[in-house]
C-alpha positions as CSV (number, residue, x, y, z in Angstrom):
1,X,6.0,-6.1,24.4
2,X,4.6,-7.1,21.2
3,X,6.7,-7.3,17.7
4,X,6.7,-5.3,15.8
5,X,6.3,-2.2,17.5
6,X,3.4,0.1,16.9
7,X,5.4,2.9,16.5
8,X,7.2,0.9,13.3
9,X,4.9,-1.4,11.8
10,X,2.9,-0.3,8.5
11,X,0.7,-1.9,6.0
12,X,3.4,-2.3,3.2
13,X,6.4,-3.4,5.1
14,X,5.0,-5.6,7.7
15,X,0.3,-6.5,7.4
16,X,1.3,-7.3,3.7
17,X,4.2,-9.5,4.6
18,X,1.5,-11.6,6.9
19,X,-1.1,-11.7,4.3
20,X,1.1,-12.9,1.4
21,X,3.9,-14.8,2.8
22,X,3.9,-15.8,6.3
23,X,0.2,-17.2,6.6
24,X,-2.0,-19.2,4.5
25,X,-3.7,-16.6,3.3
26,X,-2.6,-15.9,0.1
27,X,-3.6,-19.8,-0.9
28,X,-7.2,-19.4,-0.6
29,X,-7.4,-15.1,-0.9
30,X,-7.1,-14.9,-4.8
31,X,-9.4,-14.4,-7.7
32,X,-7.4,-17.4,-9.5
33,X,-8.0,-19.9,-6.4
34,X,-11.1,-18.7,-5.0
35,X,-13.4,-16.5,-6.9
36,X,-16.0,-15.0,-5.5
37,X,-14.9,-14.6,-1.7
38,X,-15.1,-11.2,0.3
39,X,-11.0,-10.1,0.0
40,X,-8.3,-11.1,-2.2
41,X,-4.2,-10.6,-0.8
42,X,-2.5,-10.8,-4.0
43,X,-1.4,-7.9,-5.7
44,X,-2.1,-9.1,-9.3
45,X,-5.9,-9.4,-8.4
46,X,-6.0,-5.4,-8.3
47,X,-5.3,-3.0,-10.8
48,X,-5.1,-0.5,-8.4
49,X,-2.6,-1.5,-5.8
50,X,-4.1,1.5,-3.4
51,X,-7.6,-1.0,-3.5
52,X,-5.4,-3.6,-1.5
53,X,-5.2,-1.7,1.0
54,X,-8.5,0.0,1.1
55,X,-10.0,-3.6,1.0
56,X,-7.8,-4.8,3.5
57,X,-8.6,-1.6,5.9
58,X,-12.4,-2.7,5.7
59,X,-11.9,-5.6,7.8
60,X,-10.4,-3.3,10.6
61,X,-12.2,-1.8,14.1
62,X,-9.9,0.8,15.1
63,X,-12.2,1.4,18.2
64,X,-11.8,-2.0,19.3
65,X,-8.7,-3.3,17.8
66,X,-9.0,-6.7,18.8
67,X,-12.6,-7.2,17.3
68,X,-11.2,-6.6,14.0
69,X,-12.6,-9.1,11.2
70,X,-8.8,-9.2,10.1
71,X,-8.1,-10.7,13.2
72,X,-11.2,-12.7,14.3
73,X,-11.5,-14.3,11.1
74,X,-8.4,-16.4,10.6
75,X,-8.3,-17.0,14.3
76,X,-11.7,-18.7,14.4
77,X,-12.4,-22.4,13.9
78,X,-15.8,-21.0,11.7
79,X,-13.1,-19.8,9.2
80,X,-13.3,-21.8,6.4
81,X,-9.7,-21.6,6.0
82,X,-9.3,-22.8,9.8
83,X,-7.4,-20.9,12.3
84,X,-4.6,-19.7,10.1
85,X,-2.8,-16.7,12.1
86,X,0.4,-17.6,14.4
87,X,1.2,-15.5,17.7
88,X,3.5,-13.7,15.8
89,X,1.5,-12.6,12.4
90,X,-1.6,-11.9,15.1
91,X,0.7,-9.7,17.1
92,X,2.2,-7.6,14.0
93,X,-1.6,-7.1,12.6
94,X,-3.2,-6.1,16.5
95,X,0.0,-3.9,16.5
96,X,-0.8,-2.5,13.4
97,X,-4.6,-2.0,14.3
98,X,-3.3,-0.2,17.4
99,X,-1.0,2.2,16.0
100,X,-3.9,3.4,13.6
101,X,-3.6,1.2,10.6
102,X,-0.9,3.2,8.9
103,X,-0.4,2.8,4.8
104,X,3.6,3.1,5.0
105,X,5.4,5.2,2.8
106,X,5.0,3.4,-0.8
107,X,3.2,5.1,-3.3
108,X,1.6,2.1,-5.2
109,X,-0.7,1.4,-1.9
110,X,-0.7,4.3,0.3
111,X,-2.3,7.8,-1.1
């Protein structure tokens, strides 16, 4: 079974996690570092924290969870970031996907 389950896992408490902390991501995915690309992760480049998400849940096929850009992207060699996603992080965003892309419960992302 994969970790976390898709019963649990949400955008705030565990996607978020992946895109700011655990990954690379957050290096390259900020207005300060690298202006002009499709998606920032940090929470300083919105003024709306409920954007974020919305930005985030662009780059998500919940028909075909595994073809999701958020997934594809930073597991592809094309990336110009390089293949930045580990088993685990891939596994906790595919989860995610799965279950629906939930918000979570906090009010500063989710509507």
């Amino acid at each position: 079974s994969l970790s976390p389950s898709q019963t649990t896992v949400n955008f705030v408490n565990d996607v978020k996690a992946v895109l700011q902390t655990s990954t690379k991501c957050i290096q390259c995915h900020t207005a300060s570092v690298t202006p002009g690309i499709p998606i920032y992760y940090d929470d300083a480049d919105y003024a709306d924290l409920k954007e974020l998400y919305r930005d985030v849940l662009k780059r998500v096929d919940l028909n075909d969870p595994e073809n999701s850009l958020l997934l594809r992207k930073p597991t592809s060699l094309i990336h110009g970031g390089g293949v930045q996603l580990n088993a685990t992080d891939y596994n906790t965003i595919l989860n995610w996907v799965r279950a629906g892309a939930p918000c979570g419960s906090n009010p500063a992302y989710c509507d």
